[in-house]
PyMOL CGO cylinders between C-alpha atoms (Angstrom):
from pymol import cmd
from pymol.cgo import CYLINDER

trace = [
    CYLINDER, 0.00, 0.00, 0.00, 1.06, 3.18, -0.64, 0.3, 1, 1, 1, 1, 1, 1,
    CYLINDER, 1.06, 3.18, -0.64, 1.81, 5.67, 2.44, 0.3, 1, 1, 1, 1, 1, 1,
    CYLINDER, 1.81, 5.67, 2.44, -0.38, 8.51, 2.48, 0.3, 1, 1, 1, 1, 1, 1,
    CYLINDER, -0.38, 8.51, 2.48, 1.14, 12.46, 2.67, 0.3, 1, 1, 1, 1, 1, 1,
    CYLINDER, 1.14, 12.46, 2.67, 0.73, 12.50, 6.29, 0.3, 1, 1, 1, 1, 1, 1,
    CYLINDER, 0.73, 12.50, 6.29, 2.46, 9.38, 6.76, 0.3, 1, 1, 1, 1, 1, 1,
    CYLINDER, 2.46, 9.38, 6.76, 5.28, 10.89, 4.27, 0.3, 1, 1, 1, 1, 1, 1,
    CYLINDER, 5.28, 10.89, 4.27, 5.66, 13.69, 6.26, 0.3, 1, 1, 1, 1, 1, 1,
    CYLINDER, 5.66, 13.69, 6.26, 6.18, 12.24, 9.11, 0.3, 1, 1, 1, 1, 1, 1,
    CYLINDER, 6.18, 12.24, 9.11, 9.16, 10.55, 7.87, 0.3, 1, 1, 1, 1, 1, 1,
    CYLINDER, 9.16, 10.55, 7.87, 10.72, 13.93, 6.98, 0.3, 1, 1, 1, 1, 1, 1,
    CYLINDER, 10.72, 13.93, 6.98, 9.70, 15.33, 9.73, 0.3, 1, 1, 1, 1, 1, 1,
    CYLINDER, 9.70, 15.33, 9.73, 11.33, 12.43, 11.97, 0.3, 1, 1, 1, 1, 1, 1,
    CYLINDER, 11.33, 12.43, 11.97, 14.01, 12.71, 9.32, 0.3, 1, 1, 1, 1, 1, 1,
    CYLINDER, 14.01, 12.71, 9.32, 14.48, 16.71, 10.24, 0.3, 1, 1, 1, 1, 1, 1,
    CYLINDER, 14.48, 16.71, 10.24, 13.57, 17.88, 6.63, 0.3, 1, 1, 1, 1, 1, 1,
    CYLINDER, 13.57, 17.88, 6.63, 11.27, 20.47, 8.02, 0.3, 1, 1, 1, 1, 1, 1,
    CYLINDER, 11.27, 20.47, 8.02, 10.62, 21.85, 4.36, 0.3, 1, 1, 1, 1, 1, 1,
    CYLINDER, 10.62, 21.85, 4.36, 10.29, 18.31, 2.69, 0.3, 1, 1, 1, 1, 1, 1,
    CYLINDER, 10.29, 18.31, 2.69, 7.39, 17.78, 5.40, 0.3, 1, 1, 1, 1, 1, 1,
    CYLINDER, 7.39, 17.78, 5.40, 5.58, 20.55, 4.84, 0.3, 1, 1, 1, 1, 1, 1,
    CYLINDER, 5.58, 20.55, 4.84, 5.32, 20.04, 1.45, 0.3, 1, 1, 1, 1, 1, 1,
    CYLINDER, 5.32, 20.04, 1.45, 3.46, 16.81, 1.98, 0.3, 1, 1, 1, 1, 1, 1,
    CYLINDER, 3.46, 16.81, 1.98, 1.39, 17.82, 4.69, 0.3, 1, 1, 1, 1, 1, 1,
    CYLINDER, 1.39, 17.82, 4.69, 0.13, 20.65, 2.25, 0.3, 1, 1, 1, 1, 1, 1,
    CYLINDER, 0.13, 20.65, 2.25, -0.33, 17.81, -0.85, 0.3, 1, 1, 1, 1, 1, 1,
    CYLINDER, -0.33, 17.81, -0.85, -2.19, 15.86, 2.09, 0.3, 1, 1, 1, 1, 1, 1,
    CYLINDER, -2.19, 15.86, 2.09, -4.29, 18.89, 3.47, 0.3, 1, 1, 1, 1, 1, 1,
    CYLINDER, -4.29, 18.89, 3.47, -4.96, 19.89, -0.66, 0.3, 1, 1, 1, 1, 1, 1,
    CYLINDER, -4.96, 19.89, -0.66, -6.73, 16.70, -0.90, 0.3, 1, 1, 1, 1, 1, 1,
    CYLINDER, -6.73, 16.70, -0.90, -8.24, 16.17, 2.56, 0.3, 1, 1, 1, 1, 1, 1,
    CYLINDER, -8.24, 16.17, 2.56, -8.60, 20.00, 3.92, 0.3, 1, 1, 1, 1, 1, 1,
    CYLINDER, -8.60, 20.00, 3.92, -10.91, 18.89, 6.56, 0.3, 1, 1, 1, 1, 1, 1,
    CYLINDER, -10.91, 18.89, 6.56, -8.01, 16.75, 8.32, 0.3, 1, 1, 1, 1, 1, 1,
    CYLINDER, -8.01, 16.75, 8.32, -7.13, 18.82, 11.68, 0.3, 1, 1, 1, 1, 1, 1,
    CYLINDER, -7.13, 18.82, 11.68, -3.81, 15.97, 12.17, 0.3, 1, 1, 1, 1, 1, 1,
    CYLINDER, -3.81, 15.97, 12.17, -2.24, 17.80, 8.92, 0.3, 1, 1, 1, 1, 1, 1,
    CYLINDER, -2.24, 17.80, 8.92, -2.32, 21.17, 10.08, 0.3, 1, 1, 1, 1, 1, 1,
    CYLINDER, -2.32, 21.17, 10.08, -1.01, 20.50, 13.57, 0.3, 1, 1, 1, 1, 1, 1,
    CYLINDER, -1.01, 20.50, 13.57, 1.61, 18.65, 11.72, 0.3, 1, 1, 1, 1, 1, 1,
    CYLINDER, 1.61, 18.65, 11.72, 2.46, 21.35, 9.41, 0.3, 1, 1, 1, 1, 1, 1,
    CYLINDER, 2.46, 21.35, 9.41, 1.87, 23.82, 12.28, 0.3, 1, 1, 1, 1, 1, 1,
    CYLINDER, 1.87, 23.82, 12.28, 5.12, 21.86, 14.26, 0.3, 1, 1, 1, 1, 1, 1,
    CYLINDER, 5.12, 21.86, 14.26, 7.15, 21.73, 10.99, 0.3, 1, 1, 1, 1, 1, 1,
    CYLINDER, 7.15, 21.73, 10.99, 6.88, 25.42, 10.63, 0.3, 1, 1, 1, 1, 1, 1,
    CYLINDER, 6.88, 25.42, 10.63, 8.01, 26.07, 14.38, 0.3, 1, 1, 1, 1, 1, 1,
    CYLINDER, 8.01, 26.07, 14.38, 11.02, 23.92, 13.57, 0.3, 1, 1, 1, 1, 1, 1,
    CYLINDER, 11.02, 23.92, 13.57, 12.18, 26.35, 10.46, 0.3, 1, 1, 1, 1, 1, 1,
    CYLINDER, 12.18, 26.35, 10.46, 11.06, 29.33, 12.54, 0.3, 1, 1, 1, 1, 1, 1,
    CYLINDER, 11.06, 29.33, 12.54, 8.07, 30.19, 11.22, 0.3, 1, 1, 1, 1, 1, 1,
    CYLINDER, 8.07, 30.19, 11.22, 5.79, 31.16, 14.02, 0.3, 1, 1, 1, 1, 1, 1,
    CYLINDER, 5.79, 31.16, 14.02, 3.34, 33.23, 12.56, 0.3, 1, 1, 1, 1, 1, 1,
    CYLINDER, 3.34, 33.23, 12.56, 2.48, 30.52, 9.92, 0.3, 1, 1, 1, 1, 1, 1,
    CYLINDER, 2.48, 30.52, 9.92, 2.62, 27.69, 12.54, 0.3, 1, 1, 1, 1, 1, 1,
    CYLINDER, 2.62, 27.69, 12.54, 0.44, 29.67, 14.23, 0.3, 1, 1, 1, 1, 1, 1,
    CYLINDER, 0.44, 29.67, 14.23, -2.37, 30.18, 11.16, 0.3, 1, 1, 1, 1, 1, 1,
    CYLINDER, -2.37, 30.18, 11.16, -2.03, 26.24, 10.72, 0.3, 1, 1, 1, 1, 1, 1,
    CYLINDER, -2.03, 26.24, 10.72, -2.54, 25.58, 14.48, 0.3, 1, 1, 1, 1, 1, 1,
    CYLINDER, -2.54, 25.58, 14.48, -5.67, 27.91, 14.67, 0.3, 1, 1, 1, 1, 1, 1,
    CYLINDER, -5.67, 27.91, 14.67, -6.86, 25.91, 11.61, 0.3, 1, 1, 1, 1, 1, 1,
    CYLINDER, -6.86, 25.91, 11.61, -6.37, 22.78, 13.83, 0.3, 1, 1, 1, 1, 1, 1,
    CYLINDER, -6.37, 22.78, 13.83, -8.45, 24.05, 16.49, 0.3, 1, 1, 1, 1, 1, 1,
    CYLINDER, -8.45, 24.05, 16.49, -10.79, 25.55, 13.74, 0.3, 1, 1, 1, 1, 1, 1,
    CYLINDER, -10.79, 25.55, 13.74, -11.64, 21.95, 12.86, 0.3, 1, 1, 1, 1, 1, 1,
    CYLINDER, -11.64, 21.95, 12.86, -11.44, 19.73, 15.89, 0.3, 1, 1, 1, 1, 1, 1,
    CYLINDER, -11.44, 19.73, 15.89, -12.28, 21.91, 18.69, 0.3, 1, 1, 1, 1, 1, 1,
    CYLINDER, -12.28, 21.91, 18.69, -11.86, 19.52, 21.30, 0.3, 1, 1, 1, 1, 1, 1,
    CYLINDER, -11.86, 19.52, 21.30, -8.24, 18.44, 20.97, 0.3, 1, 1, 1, 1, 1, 1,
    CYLINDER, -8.24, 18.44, 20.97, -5.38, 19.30, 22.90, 0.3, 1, 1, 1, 1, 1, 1,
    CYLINDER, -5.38, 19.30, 22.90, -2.64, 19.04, 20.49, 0.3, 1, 1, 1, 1, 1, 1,
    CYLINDER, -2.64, 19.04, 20.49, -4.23, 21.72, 18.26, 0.3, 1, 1, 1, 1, 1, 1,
    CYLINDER, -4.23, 21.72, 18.26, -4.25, 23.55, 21.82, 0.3, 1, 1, 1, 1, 1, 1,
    CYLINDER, -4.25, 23.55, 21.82, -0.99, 22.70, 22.30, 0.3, 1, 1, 1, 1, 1, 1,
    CYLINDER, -0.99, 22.70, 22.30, 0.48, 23.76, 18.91, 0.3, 1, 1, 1, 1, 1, 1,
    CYLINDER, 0.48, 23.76, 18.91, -1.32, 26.93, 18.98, 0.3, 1, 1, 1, 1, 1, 1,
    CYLINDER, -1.32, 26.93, 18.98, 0.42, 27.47, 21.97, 0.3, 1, 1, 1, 1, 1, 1,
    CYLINDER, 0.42, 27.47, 21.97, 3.72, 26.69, 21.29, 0.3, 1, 1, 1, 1, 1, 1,
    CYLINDER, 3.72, 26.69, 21.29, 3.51, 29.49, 18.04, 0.3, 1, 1, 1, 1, 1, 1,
    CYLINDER, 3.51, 29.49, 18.04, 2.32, 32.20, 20.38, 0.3, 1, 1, 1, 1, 1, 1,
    CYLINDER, 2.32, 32.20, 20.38, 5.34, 31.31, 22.76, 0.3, 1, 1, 1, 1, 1, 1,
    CYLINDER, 5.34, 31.31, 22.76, 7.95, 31.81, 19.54, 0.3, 1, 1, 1, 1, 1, 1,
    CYLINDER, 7.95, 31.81, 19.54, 6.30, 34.95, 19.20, 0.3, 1, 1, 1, 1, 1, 1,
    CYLINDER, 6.30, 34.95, 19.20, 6.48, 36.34, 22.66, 0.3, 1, 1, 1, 1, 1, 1,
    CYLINDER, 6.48, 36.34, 22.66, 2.89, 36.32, 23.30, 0.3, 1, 1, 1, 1, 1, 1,
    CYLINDER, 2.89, 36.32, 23.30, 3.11, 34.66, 26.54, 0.3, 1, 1, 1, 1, 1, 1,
    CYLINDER, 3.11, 34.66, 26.54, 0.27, 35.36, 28.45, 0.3, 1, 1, 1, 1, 1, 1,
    CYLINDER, 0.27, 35.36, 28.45, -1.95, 34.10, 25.27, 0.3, 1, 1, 1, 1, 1, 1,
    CYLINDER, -1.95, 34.10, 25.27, 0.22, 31.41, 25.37, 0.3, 1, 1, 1, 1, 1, 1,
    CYLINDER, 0.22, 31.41, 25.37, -0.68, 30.33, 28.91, 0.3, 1, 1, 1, 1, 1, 1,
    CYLINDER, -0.68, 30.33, 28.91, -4.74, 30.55, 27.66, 0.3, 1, 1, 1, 1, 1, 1,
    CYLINDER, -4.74, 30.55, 27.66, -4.25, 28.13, 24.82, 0.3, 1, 1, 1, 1, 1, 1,
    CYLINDER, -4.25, 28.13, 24.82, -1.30, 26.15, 26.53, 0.3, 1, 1, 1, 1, 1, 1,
    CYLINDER, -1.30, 26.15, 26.53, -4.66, 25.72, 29.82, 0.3, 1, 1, 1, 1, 1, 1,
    CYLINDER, -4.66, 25.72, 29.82, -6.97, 24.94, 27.06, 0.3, 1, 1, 1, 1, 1, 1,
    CYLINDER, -6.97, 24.94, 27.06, -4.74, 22.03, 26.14, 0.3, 1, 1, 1, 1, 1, 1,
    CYLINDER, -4.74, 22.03, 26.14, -3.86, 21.06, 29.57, 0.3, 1, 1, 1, 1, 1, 1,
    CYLINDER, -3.86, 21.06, 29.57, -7.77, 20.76, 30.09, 0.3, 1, 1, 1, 1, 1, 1,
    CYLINDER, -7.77, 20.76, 30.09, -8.35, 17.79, 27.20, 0.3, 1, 1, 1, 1, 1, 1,
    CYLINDER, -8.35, 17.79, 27.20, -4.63, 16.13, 28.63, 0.3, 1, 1, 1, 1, 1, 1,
    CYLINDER, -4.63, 16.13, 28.63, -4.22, 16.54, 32.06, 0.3, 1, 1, 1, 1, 1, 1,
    CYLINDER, -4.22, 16.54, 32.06, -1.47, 14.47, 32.12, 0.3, 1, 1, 1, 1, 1, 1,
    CYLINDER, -1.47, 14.47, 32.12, 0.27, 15.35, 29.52, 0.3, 1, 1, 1, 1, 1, 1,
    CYLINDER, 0.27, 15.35, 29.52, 3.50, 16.06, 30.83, 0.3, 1, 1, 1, 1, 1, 1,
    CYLINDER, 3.50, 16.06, 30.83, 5.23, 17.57, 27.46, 0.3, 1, 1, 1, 1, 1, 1,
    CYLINDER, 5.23, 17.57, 27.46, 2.02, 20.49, 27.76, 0.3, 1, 1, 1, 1, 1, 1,
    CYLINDER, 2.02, 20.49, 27.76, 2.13, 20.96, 31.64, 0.3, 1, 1, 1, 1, 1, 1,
    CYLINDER, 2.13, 20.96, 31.64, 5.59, 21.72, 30.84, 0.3, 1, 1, 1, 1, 1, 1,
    CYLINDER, 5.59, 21.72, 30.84, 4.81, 24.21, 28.08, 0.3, 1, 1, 1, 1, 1, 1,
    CYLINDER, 4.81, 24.21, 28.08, 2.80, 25.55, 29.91, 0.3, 1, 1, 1, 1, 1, 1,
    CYLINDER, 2.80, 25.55, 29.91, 5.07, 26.16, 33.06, 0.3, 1, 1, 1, 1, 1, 1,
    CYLINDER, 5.07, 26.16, 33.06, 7.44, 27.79, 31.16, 0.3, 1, 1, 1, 1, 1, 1,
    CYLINDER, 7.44, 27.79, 31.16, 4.82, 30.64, 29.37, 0.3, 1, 1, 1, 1, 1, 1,
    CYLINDER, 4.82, 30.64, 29.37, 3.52, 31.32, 32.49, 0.3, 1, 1, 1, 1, 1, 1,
    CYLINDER, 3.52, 31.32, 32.49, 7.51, 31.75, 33.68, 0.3, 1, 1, 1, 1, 1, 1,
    CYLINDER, 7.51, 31.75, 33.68, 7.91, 33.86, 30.52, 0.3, 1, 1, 1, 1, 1, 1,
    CYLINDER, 7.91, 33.86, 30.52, 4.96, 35.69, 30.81, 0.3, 1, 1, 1, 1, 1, 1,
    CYLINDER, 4.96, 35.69, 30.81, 5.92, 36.63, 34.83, 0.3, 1, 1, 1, 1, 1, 1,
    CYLINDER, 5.92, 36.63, 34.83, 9.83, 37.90, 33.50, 0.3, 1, 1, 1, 1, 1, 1,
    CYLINDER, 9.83, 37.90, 33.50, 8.06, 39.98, 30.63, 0.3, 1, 1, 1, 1, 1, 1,
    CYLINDER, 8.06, 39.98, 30.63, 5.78, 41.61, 33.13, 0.3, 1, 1, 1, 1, 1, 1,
    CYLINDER, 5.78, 41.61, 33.13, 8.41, 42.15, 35.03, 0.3, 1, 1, 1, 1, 1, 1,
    CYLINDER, 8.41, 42.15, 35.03, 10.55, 43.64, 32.80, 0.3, 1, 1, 1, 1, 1, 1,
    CYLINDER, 10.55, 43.64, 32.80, 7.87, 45.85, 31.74, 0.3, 1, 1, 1, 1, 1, 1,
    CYLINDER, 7.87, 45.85, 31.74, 7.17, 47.43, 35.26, 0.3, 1, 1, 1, 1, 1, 1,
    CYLINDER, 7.17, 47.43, 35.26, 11.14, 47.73, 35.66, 0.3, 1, 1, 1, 1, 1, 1,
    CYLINDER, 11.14, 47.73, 35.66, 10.78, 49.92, 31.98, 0.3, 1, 1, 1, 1, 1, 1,
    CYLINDER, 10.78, 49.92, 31.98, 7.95, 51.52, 33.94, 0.3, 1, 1, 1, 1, 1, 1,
    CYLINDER, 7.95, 51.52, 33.94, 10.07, 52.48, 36.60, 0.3, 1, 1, 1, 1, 1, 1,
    CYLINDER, 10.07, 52.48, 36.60, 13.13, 53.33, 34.83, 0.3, 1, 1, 1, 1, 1, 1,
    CYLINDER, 13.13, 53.33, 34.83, 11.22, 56.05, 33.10, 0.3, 1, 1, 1, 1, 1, 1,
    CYLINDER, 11.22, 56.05, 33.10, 9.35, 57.53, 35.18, 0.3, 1, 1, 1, 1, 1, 1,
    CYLINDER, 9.35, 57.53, 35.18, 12.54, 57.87, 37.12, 0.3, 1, 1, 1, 1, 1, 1,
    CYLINDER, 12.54, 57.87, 37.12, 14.29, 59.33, 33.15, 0.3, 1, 1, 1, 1, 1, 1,
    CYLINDER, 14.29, 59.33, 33.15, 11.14, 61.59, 33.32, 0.3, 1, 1, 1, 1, 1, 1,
    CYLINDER, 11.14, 61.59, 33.32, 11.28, 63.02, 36.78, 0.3, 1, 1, 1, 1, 1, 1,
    CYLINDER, 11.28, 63.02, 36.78, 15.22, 63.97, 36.71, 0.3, 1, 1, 1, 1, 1, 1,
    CYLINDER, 15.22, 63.97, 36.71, 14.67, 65.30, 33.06, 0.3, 1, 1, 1, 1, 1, 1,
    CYLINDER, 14.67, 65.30, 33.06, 11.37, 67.79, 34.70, 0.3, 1, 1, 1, 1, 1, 1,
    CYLINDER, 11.37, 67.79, 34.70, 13.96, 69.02, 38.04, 0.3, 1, 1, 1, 1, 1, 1,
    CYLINDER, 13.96, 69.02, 38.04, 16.75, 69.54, 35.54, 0.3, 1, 1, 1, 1, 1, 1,
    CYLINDER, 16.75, 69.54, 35.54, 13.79, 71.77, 33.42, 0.3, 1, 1, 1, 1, 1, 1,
    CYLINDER, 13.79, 71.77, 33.42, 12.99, 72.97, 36.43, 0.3, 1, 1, 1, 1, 1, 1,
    CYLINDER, 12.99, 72.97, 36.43, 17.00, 74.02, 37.74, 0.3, 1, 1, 1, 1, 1, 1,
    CYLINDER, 17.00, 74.02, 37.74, 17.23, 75.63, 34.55, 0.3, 1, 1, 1, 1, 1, 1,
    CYLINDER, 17.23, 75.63, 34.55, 14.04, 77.73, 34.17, 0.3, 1, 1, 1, 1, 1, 1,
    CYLINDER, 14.04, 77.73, 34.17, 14.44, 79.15, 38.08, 0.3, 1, 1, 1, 1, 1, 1,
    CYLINDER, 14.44, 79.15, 38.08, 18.17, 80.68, 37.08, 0.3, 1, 1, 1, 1, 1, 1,
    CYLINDER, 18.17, 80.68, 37.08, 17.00, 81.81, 33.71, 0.3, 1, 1, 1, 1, 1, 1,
    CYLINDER, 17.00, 81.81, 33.71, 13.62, 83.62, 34.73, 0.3, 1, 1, 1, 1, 1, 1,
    CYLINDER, 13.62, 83.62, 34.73, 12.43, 86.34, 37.02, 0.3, 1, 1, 1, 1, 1, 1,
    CYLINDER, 12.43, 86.34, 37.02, 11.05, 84.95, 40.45, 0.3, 1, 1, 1, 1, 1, 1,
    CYLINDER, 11.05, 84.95, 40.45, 7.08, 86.46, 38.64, 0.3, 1, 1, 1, 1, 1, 1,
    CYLINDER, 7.08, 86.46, 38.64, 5.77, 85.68, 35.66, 0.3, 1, 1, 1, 1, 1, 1,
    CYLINDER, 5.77, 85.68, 35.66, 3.51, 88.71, 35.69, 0.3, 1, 1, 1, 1, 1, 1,
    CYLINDER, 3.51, 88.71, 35.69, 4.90, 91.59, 34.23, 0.3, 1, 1, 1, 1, 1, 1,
    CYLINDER, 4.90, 91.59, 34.23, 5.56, 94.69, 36.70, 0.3, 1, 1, 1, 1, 1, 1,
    CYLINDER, 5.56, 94.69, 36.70, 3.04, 97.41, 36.17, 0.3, 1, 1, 1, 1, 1, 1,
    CYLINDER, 3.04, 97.41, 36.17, 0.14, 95.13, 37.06, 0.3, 1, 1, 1, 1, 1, 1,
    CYLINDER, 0.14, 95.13, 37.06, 1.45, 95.90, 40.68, 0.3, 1, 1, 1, 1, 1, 1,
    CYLINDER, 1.45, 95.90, 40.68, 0.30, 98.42, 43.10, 0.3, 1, 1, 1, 1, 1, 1,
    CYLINDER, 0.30, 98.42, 43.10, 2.86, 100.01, 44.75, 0.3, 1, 1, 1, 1, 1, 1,
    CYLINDER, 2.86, 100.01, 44.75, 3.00, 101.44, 48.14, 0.3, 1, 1, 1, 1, 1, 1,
    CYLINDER, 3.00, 101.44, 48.14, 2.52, 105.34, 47.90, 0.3, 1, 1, 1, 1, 1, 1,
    CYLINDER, 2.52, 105.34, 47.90, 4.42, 107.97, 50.42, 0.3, 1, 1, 1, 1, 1, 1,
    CYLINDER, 4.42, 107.97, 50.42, 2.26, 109.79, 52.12, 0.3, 1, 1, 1, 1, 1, 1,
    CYLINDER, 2.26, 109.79, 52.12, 3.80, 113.03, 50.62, 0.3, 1, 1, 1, 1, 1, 1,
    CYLINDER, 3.80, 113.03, 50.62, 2.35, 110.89, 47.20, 0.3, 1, 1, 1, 1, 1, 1,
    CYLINDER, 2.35, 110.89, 47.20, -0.85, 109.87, 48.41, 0.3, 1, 1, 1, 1, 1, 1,
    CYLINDER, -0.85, 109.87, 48.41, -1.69, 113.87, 49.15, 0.3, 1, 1, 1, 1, 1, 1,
    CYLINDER, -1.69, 113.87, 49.15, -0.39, 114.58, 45.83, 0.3, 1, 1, 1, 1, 1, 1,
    CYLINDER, -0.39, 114.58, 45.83, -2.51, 112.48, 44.01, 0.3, 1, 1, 1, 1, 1, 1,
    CYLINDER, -2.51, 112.48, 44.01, -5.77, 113.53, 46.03, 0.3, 1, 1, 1, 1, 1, 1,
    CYLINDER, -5.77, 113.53, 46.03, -5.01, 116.65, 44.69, 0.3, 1, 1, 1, 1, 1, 1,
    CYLINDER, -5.01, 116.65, 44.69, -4.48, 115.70, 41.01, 0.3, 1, 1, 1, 1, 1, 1,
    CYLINDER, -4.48, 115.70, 41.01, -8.12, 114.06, 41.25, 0.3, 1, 1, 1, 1, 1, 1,
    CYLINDER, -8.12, 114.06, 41.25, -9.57, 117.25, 42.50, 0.3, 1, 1, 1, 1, 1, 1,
    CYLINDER, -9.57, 117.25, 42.50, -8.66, 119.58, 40.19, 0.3, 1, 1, 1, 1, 1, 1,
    CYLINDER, -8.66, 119.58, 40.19, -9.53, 116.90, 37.08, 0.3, 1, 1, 1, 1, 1, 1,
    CYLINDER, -9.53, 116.90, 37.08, -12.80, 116.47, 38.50, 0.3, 1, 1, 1, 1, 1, 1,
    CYLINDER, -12.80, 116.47, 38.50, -13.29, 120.24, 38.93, 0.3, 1, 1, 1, 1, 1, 1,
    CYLINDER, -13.29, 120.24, 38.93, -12.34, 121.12, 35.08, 0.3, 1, 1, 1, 1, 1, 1,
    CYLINDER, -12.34, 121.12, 35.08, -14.23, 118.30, 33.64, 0.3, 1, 1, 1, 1, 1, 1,
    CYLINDER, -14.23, 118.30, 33.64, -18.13, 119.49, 32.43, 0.3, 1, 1, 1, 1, 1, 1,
]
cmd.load_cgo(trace, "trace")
């Protein structure tokens, strides 16, 4: 009997020639597109000649067409981990822990996205920090600079009253007499 594509492929595959076995997984999915086994099998072949965002298409395929399978899970959660999507990871990588509970190869996945996920959080807060920290030094350098380089007010003089002598004060009474005794 003749082997079929999938069967073909998983001699390259076994074989490491990653491109040989996605070329029969395709001839097997182009007659049989309905077969969820060929795109998780295409799905891992693209992982191995790092091509996550296509291993991931083929793995959401998987899961497209048998819902209830953790491999499909489990492939679609090994492309998100390639592509640093960790914490979606961990969702599909549960997903397929939840239809193998003992699978030990996905438990362990899944242990190290939710590691992954934890450092990338944490290197995101410690970004956080660092520039909030770049931020505040750069606004009391701003700060240093503008108090040296400007008057203590930023409201021009003449909007000021100033104090008036008394000698002044009975000068100006005056002036406001006599203008208010030659106006009509």
């Amino acid at each position: 009997a003749e082997k079929s594509w999938k069967d073909k492929g998983n001699e390259a595959f076994a074989a490491k020639k990653w491109a040989v076995a996605i070329q029969m997984y395709t001839k097997g999915i182009a007659e049989d597109g309905k077969n969820h086994i060929l795109y998780s099998n295409r799905s891992a072949a693209w992982l191995k000649m790092n091509k996550p965002i296509k291993a991931l298409e083929d793995a959401e395929q998987c899961v497209q067409l048998q819902k209830d399978w953790a491999k499909g899970y489990y492939r679609k959660g090994c492309a998100l981990f390639e592509l640093t999507r960790y914490s979606e990871a961990v969702d599909e990588l549960k997903k397929a822990v939840s239809y193998a509970p003992n699978d030990k190869e996905i438990r362990s996945k899944l242990t190290e996205a939710r590691e992954n996920c934890d450092k990338k959080e944490q290197r995101a807060k410690q970004k956080e920090l660092i520039k909030a920290a770049e931020i505040e030094a750069q606004n009391n350098q701003n700060n240093q600079t503008t108090q040296t380089s400007k008057p203590k007010t930023s409201v021009p003089y003449k909007h000021f009253s100033r104090i008036l002598t008394p000698e002044e004060k009975e000068k100006e009474e005056k002036e406001k007499a006599q203008a208010s005794l030659t106006s009509p």
